[in-house]
N, C-alpha and C positions, 0 to 999 in steps of 0.2 A: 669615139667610133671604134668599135672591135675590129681587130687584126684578124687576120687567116695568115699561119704560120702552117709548114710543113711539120710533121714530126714523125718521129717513127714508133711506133704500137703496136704492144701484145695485146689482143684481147683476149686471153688465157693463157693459165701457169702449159707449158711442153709447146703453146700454139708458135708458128712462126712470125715473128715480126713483120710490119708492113709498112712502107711508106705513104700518109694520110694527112689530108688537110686537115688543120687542127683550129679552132676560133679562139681565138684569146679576147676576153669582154672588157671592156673597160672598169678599172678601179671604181669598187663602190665608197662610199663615206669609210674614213679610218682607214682604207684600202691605201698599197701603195704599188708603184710596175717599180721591178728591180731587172737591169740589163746584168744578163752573166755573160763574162766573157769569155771563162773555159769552163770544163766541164770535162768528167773522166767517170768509164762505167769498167766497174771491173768483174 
């Protein structure tokens, strides 16, 4: 069953950021879901 996550999105290089619901689809064949637990944007 796909998730709807929040996330946050440029859709262009200068555009501003936007917070947006985002679908995350279920893992195909071969596919695997990996949980991150942090994350750092520099």
């Amino acid at each position: 069953m796909p998730q709807t996550v929040q996330g946050v999105v440029s859709m262009a290089v200068g555009e501003p950021v936007a917070i947006t619901d985002v679908v995350i689809p279920d893992p195909g064949p071969g596919e695997a879901v990996v949980a991150i637990q942090a994350c750092g944007v520099c």
